[in-house]
MOPAC internal coordinates of N, CA, C and O (Angstrom, degrees):
PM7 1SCF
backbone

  N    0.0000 0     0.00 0     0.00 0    0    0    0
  C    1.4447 1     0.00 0     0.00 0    1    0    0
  C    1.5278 1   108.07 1     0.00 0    2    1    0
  O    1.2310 1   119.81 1   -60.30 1    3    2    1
  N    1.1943 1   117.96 1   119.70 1    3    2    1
  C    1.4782 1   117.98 1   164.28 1    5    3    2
  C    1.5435 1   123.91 1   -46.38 1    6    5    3
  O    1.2310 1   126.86 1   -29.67 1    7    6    5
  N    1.4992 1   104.41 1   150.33 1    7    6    5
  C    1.6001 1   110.33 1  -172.48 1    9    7    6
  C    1.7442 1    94.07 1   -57.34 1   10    9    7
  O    1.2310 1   117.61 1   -23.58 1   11   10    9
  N    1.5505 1   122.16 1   156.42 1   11   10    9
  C    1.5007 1   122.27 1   139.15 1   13   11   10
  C    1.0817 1   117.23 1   -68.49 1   14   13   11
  O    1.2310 1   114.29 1   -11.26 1   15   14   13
  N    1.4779 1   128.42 1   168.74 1   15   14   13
  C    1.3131 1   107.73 1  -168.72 1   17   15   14
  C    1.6816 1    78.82 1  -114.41 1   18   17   15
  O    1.2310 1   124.93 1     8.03 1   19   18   17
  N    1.9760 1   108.15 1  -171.97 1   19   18   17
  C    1.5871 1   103.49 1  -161.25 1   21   19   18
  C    1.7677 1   100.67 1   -91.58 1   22   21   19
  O    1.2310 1   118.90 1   -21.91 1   23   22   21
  N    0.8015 1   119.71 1   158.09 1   23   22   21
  C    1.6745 1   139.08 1   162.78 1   25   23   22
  C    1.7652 1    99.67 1   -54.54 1   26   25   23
  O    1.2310 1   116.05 1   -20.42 1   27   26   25
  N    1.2339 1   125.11 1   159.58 1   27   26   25
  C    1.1206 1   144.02 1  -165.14 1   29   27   26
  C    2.0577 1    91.57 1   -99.00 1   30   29   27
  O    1.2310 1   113.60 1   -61.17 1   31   30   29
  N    1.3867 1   129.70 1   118.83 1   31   30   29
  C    1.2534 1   122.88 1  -171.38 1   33   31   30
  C    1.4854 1   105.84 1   -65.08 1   34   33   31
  O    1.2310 1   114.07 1   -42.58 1   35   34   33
  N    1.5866 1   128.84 1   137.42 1   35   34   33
  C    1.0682 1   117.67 1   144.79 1   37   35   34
  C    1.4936 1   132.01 1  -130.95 1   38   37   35
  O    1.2310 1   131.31 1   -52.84 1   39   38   37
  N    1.2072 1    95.77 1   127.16 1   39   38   37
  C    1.4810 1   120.06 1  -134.50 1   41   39   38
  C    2.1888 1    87.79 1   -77.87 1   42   41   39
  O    1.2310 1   121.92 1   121.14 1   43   42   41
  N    0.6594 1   113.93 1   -58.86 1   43   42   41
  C    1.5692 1   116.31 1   175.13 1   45   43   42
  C    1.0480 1    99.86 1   -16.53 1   46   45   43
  O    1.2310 1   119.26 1   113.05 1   47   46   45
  N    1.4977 1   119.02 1   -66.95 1   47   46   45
  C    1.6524 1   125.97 1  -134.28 1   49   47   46
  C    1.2960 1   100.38 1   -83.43 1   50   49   47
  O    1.2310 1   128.17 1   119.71 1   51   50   49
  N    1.7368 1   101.87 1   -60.29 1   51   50   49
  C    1.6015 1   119.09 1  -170.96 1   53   51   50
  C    1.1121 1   139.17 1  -148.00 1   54   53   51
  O    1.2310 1   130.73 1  -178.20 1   55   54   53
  N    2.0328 1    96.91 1     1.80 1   55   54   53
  C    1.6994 1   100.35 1  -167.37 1   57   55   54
  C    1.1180 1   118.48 1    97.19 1   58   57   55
  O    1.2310 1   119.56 1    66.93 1   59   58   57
  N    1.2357 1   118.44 1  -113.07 1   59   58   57
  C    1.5790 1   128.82 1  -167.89 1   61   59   58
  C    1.4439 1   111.48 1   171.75 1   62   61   59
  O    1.2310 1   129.61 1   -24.34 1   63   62   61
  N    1.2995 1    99.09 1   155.66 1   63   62   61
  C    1.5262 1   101.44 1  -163.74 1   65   63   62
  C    1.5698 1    89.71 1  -115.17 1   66   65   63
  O    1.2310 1   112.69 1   -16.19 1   67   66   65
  N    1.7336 1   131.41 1   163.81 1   67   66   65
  C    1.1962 1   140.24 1  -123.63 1   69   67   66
  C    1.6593 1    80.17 1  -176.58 1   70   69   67
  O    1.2310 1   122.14 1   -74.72 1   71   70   69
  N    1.2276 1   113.50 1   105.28 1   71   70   69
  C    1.5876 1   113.76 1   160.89 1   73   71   70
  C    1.6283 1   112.55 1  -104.41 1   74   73   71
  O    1.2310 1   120.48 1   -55.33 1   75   74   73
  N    0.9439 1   116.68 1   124.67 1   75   74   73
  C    1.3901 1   121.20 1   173.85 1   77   75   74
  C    1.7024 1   106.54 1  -121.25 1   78   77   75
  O    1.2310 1   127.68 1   -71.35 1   79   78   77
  N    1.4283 1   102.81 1   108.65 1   79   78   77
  C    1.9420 1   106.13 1   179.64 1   81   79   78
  C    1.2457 1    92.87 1    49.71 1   82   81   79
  O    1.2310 1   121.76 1    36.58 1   83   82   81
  N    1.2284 1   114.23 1  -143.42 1   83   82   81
  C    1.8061 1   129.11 1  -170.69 1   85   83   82
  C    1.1971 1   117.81 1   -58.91 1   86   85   83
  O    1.2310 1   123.79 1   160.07 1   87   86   85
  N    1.5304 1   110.34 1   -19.93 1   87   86   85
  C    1.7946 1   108.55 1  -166.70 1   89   87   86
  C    1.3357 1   123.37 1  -115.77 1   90   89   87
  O    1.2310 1   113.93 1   -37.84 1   91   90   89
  N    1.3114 1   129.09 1   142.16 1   91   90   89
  C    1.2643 1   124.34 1  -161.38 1   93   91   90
  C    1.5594 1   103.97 1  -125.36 1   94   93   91
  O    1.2310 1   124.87 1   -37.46 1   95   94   93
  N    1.6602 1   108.25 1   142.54 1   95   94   93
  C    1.3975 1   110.72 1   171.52 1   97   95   94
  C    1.5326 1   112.78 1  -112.36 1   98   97   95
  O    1.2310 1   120.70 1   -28.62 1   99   98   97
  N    1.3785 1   116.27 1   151.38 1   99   98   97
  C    1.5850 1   122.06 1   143.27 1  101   99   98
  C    0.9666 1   135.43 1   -71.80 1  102  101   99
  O    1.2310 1   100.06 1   -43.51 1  103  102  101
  N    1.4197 1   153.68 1   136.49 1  103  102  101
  C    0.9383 1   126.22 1  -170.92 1  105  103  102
  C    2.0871 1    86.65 1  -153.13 1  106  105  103
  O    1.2310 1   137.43 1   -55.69 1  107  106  105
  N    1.6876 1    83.84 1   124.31 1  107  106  105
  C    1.9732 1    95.46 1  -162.13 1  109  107  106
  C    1.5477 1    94.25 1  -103.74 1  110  109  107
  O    1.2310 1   119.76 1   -31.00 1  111  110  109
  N    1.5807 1   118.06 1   149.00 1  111  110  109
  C    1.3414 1    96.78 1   164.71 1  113  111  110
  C    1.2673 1   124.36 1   -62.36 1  114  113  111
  O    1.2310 1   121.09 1   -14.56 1  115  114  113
  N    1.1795 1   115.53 1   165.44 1  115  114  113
  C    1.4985 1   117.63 1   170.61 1  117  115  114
  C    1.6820 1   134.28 1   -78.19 1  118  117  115
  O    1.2310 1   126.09 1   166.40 1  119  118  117
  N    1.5295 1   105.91 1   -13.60 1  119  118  117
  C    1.4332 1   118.53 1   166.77 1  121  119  118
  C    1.8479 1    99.19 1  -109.24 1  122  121  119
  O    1.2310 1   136.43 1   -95.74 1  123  122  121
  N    1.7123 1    85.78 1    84.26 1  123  122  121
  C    1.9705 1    87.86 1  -173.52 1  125  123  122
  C    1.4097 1   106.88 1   -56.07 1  126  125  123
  O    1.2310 1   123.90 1   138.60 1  127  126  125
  N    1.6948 1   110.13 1   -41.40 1  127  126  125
  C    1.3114 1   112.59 1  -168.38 1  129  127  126
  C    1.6003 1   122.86 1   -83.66 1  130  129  127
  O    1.2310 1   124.61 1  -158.68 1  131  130  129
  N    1.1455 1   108.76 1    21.32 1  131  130  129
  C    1.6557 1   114.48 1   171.44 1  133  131  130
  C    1.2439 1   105.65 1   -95.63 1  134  133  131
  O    1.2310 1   114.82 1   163.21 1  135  134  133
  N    1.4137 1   127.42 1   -16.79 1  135  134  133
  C    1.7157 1   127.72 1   156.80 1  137  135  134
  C    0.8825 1   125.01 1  -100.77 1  138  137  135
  O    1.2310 1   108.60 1  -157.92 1  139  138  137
  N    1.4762 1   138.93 1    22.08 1  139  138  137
  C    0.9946 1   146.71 1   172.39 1  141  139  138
  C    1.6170 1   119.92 1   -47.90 1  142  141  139
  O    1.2310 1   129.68 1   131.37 1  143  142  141
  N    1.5137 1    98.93 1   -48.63 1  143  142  141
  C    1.6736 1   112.34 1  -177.25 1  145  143  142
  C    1.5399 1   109.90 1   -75.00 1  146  145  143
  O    1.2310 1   117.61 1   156.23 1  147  146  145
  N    1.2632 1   122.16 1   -23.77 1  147  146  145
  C    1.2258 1   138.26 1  -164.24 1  149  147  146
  C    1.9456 1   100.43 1   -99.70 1  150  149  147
  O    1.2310 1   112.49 1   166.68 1  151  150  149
  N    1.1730 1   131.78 1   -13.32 1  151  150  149
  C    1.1620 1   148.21 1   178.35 1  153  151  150
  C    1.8539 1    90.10 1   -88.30 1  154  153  151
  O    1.2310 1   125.80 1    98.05 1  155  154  153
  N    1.2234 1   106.46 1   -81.95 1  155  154  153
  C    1.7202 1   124.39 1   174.73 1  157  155  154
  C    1.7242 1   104.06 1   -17.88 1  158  157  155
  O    1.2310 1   125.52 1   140.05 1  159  158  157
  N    1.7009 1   106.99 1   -39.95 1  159  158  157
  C    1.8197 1    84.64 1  -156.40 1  161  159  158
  C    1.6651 1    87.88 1  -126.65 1  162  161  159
  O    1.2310 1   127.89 1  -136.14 1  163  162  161
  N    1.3650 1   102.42 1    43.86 1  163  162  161
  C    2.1522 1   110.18 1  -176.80 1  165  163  162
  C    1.6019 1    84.99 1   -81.44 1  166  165  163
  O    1.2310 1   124.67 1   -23.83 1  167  166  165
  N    1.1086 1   108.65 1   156.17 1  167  166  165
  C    1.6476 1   118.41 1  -178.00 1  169  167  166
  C    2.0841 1    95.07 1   -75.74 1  170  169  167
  O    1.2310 1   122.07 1   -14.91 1  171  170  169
  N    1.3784 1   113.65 1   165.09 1  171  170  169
  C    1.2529 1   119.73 1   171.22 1  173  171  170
  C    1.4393 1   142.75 1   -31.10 1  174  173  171
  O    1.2310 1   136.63 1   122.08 1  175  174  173
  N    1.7641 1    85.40 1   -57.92 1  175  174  173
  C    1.5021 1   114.98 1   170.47 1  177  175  174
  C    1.6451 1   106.11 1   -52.88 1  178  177  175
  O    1.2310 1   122.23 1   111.31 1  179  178  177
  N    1.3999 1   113.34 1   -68.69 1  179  178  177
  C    1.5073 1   115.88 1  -171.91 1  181  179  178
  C    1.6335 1   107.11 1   -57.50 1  182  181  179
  O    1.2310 1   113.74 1   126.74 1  183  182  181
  N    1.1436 1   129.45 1   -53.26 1  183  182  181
  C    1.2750 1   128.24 1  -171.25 1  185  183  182
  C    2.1603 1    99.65 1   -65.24 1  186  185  183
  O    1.2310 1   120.82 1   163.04 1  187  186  185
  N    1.1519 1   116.04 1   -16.96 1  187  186  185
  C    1.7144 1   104.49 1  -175.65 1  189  187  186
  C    1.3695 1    96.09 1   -96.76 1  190  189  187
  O    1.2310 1   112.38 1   151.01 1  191  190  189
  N    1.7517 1   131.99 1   -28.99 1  191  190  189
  C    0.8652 1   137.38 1   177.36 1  193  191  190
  C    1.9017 1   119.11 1   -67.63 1  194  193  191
  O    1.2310 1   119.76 1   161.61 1  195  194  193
  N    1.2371 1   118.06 1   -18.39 1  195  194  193
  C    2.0112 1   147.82 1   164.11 1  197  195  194
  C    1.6828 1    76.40 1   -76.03 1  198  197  195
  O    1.2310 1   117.58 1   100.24 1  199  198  197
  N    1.1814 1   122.22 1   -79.76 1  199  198  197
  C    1.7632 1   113.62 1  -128.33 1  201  199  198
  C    1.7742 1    92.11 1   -58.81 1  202  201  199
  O    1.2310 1   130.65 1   135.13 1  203  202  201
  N    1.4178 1    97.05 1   -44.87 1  203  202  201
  C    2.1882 1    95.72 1  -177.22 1  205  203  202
  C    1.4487 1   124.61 1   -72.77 1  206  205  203
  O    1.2310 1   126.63 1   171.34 1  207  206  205
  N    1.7322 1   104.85 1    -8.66 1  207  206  205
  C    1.4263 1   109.64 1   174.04 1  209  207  206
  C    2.0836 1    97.41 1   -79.16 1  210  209  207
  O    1.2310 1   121.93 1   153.45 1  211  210  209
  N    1.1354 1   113.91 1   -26.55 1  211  210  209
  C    1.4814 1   108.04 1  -161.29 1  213  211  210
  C    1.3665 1   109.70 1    95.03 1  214  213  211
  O    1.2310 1   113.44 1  -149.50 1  215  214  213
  N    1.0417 1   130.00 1    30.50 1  215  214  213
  C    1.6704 1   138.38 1   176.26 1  217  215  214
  C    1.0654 1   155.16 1  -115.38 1  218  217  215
  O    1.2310 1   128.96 1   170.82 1  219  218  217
  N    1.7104 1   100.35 1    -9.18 1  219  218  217
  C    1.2810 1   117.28 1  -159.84 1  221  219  218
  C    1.6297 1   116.08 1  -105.38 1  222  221  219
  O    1.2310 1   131.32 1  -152.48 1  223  222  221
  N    1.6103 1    95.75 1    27.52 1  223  222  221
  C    1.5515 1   110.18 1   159.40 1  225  223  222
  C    1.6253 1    97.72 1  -150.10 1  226  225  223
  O    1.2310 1   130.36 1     5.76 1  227  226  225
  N    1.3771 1    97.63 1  -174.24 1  227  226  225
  C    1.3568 1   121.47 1  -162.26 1  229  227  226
  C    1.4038 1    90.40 1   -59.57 1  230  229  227
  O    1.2310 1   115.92 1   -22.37 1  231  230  229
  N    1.1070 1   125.35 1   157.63 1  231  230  229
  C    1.4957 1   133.51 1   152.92 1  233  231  230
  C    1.4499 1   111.78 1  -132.69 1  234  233  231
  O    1.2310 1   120.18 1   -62.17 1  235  234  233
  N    1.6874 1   117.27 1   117.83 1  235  234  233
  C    1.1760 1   109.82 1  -174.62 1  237  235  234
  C    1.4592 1   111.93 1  -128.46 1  238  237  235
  O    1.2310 1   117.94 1   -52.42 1  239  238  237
  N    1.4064 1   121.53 1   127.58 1  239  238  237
  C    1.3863 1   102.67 1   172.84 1  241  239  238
  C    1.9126 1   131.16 1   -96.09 1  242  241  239
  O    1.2310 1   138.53 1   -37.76 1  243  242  241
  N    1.5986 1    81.69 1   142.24 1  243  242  241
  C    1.7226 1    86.81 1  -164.41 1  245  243  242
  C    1.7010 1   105.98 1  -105.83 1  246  245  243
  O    1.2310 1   120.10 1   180.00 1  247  246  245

C-alpha cells in the first residue's frame, strides 16, 4: 500500500499528527493560548472536525 501523504498542520486546533509504523502522535503548540481567538472564529467544519479528532482542547499528559 502506498504511503498517505501528510495533512496540511493545523496549528490552532492541534498541530499535527506524526505517524510512526502503527503509532501516531499529536503534537499541540506549546503557547495553546496564543490561538485561542483563532480556534474561537475556525469555520464549523474545522472546529467539528478538532472535536472528533480529540483535539480541540489542551491535551496534557499527567
Amino acid at each position: 500500500m502506498p504511503p498517505v501523504p501528510p495533512l496540511p498542520p493545523d496549528v490552532a486546533q492541534g498541530g499535527m499528527v506524526v505517524a510512526v509504523g502503527s503509532a501516531m502522535f499529536f503534537v499541540q503548540p506549546a503557547p495553546w493560548g496564543k490561538y485561542e481567538q483563532e480556534r474561537a472564529q475556525a469555520e464549523p467544519r474545522r472546529r467539528a472536525l478538532a472535536e472528533q479528532a480529540g483535539i480541540s482542547r489542551l491535551l496534557e499528559l499527567k
